[in-house]
N, C-alpha and C positions, 0 to 999 in steps of 0.2 A: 683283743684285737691288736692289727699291729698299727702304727704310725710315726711319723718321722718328727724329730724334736733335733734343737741346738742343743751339744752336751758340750762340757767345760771338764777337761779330763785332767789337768793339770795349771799353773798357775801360767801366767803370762804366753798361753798357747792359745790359738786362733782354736772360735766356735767348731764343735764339729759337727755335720749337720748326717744324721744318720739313722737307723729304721730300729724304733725299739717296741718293747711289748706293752701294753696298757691293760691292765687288769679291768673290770666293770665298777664300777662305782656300789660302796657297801653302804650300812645307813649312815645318814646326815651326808652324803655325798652327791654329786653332778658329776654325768660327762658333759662336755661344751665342745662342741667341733668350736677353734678359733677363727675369726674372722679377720682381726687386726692386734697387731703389738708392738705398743711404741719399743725404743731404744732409748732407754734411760742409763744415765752415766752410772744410776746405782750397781749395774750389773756388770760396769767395768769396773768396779771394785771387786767385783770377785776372783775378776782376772787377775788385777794386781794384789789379791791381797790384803786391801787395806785393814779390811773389817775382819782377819784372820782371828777367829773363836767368836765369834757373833755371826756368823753364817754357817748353813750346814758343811757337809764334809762333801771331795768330789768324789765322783764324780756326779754332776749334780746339771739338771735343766734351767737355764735362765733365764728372762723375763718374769716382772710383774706388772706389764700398765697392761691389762689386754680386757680384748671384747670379743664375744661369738653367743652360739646358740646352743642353747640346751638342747642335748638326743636323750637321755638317760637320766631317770633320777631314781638314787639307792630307797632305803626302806624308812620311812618315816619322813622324809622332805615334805614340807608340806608347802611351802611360800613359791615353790618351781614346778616347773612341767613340762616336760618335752615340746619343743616350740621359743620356750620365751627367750627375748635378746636379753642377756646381761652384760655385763661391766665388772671385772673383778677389784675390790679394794686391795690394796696391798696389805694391808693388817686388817686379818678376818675382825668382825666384832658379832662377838658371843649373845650378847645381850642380856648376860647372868652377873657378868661377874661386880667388882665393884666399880671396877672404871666407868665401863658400859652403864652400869644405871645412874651414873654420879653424871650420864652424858660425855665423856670423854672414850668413845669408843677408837680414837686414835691409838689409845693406851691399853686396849685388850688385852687383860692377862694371861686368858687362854691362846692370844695370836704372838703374845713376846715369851712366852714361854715352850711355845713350839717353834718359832722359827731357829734355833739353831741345830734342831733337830735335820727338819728339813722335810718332815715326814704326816702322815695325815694324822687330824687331830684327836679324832675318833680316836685310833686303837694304836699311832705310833709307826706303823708299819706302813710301807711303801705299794706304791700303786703301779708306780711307772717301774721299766726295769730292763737294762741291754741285754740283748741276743743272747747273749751266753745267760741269763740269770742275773747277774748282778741290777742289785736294789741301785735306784736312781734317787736321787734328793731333789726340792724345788725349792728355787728361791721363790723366797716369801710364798711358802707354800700353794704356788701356785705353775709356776714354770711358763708361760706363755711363750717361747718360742719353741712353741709344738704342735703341729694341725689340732690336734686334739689333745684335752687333757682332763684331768679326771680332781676335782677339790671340792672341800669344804662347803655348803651352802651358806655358811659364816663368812664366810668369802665376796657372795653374787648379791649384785644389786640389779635386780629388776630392772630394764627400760620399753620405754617407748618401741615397736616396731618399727616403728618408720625414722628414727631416728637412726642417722649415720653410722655403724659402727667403726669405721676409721678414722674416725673422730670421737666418739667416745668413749675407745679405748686410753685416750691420753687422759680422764677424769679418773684412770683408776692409780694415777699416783702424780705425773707433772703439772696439772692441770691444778689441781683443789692444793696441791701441798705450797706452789707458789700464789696462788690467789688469797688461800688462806694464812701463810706468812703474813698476807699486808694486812687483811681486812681483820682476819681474829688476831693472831698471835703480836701484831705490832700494833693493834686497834688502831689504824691510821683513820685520822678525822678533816674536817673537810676544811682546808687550808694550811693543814701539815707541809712541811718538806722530807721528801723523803729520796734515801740513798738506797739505790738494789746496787750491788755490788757479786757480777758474774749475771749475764744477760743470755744467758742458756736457753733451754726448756723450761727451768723453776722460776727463771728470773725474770724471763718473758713474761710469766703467770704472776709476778708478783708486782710487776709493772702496770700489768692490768687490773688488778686486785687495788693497787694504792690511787690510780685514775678511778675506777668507780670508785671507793670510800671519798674522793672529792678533795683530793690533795693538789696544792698548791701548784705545787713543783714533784716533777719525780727525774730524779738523775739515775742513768745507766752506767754504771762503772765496769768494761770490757776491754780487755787489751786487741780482742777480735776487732780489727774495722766492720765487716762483715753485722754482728751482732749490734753493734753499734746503731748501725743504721735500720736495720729490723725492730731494733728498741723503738725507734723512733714509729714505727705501724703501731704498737701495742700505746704509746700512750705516755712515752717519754718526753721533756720537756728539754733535755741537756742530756750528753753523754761526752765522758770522759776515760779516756785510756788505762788510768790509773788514777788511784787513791789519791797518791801525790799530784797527779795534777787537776782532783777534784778540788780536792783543800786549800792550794792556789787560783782555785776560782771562785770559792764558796760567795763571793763579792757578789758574781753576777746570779748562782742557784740559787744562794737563800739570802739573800742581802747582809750577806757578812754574820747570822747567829748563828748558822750550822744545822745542823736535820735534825728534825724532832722524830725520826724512826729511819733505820740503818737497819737494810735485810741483806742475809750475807747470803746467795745463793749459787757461789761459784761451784764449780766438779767437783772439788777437794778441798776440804777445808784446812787452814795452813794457822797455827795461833799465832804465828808474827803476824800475818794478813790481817788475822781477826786485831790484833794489837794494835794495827796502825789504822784500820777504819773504824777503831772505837773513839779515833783525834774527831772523825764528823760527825759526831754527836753534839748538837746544843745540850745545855744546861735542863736535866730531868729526861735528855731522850731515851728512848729505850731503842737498844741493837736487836734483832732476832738472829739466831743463829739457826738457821735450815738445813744448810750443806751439810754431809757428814763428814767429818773427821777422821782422820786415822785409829784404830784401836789401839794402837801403839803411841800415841802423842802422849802428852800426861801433863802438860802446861800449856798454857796462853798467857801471852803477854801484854795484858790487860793492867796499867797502875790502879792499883787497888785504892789507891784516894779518892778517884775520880769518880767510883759508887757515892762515898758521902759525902763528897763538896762539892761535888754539882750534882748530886743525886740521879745518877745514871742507873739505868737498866740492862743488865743479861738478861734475855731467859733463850730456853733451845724451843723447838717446835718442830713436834711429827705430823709429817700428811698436813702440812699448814693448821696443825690446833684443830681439824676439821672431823666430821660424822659424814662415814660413807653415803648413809641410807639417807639423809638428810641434803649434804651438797652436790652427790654426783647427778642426783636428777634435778637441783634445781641450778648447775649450771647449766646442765643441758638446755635448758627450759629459756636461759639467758643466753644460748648460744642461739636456740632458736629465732629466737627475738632481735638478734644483730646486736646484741649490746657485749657477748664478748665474743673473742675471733680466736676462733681455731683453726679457722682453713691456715691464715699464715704460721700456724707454728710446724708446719707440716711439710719441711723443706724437700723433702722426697722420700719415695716410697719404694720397699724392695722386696724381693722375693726371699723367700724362708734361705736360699739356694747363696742370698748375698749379702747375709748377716757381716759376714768379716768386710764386705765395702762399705758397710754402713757406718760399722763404730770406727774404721778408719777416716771415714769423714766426718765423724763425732770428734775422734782426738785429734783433728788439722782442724777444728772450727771449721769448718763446710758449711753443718747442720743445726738449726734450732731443735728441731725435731726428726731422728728417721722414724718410720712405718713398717715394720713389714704387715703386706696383705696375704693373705692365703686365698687358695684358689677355692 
């Protein structure tokens, strides 16, 4: 069949939004007409680069937060059916290997070992494909900014029908990876102080994530005014510009001891930045590091004393430490219930046709979140 998808033809070049081929779905596969795909800053990394030889090769489809309905399922699916609303997780989970049964399906061996490919997991070879023939790649194996797209059933997560998909589609990656930053990967406890640091899509979720676990205080660290004051909906209690002028005020957020858990979820992760917001940590806190990084960085500037004389914590965290099958429907389940808010991460919503307006109000701070809806 044919349908129209955002292709990435080259690096720092606007989406290009154009009519390519789609093959039928083979065994272990789903077609999904799409419904909604957020704009996650991950997929401006591909523009830029950052993650050069950790993502596939171009020309390649972009998007991973998405949601729609299954038309088509290949030979052997058994858990789908033509009809059902899913949610795509960004990192398919196998449910064989060893992560997956040790419960860390975040860390899918079968899903980190195909993603630089770019390609279905099955047999390697591509499904999607431009006009002339040429094989297309997806990020995270999944490509969501494409009316239609054909992946994995390691991929879909079941929902509710009646549940939003324009809002659901943000649980398959900004959604659970900030929420689960505070609650698993920082285990924020109920009168912690804690620093998010980058008040985005992730940060917003991770704001929300340290408010329920029942934290003291949660400070938004933005140089966006914008974002800023948005924090302040999700469940912040202070926000600050910058690092430096969190740390001159730590007096009035934590009464002068410093945070006992520092989530770093700005667009780009920078190791001077991580360097200098490892100063607001109290004594034993632990920092998460969410954001991704450059492939190319190879240092942070972390004093390494500071691990054993006040006994500080690094650790990193994929998809917030979280299990697809597990969190996407039981935030839905808490979104239902008004206890977490997705309407406001949902700054505006665009057509397939105005991807390049979107991530240009992604990179001017505009947006907490864009959407594109398909028709």
């Amino acid at each position: 069949m044919r349908t129209r998808a955002a292709i990435l033809h080259e690096r720092n070049a606007p989406w290009s939004v154009e009519e390519i081929e789609l093959d039928p779905p083979r065994a272990g596969e789903v077609l999904v007409k799409m419904a909604a795909s957020g704009m996650c800053h991950s997929d401006e990394h591909l523009v830029t680069g950052d993650l050069e030889g950790a993502t596939p090769p171009l020309p390649i489809i972009g998007g991973h937060e998405g949601a729609g309905v299954v038309l088509e399922v290949g030979e052997g699916v058994r858990g789908l059916a033509p009809g059902d609303h899913v949610v795509f997780g960004f990192i398919p989970a196998c449910g064989r290997c060893d992560s997956c049964v040790q419960g860390h399906s975040n860390l899918c061996d079968v899903g980190g070992e195909s993603f630089p490919a770019g390609t279905q997991i099955t047999d390697g070879t591509a499904r999607h494909h431009l006009l002339d023939g040429t094989d297309l790649t997806l990020m995270c194996l999944l490509g969501t900014f494409a009316e239609h797209t054909v992946v994995n059933e390691s991929s879909c997560v079941k929902i509710e029908p009646d549940w939003p998909l324009d809002k659901a589609c943000l649980l398959g990656c900004g959604v659970v990876t900030g929420w689960g930053s505070a609650v698993y990967a920082a285990d924020v406890k109920p009168g912690e102080y804690v620093a998010v640091v980058g008040a985005g899509g992730i940060g917003a979720n991770a704001i929300q994530g340290a408010k329920m676990a029942g934290a003291r205080a949660v400070v938004a660290i933005d140089p966006v005014e914008f974002k800023r004051e948005k924090a302040m909906a999700f469940g912040a209690t202070h926000t600050y510009a910058s690092i430096a002028e969190a740390l001159e005020n730590m007096g009035e957020s934590t009464w002068g001891r410093g945070f006992d858990k520092v989530i770093m979820t700005a667009g780009v992760g920078n190791g001077d930045v991580l360097g200098e917001a490892f100063w607001l940590g109290a004594k034993k806190s632990r920092t998460v590091v969410t954001n991704i990084h450059p492939v190319a960085e190879q240092s942070i500037a972390i004093p390494g004393s500071f691990l054993t004389l006040f006994e500080k914590e690094l650790v990193g965290s994929l998809f917030g430490s979280g299990n697809i099958r597990r969190d996407i429907p039981r935030l839905m389940e808490l979104y239902t219930q008004g206890q977490l808010n997705l309407d406001d991460l949902v700054t505006r919503t665009y057509s397939l046709d105005q991807i390049n307006e979107g991530y240009d109000a992604m990179r001017n701070g505009e947006n907490i979140r864009g959407v594109i809806v398909f028709d």
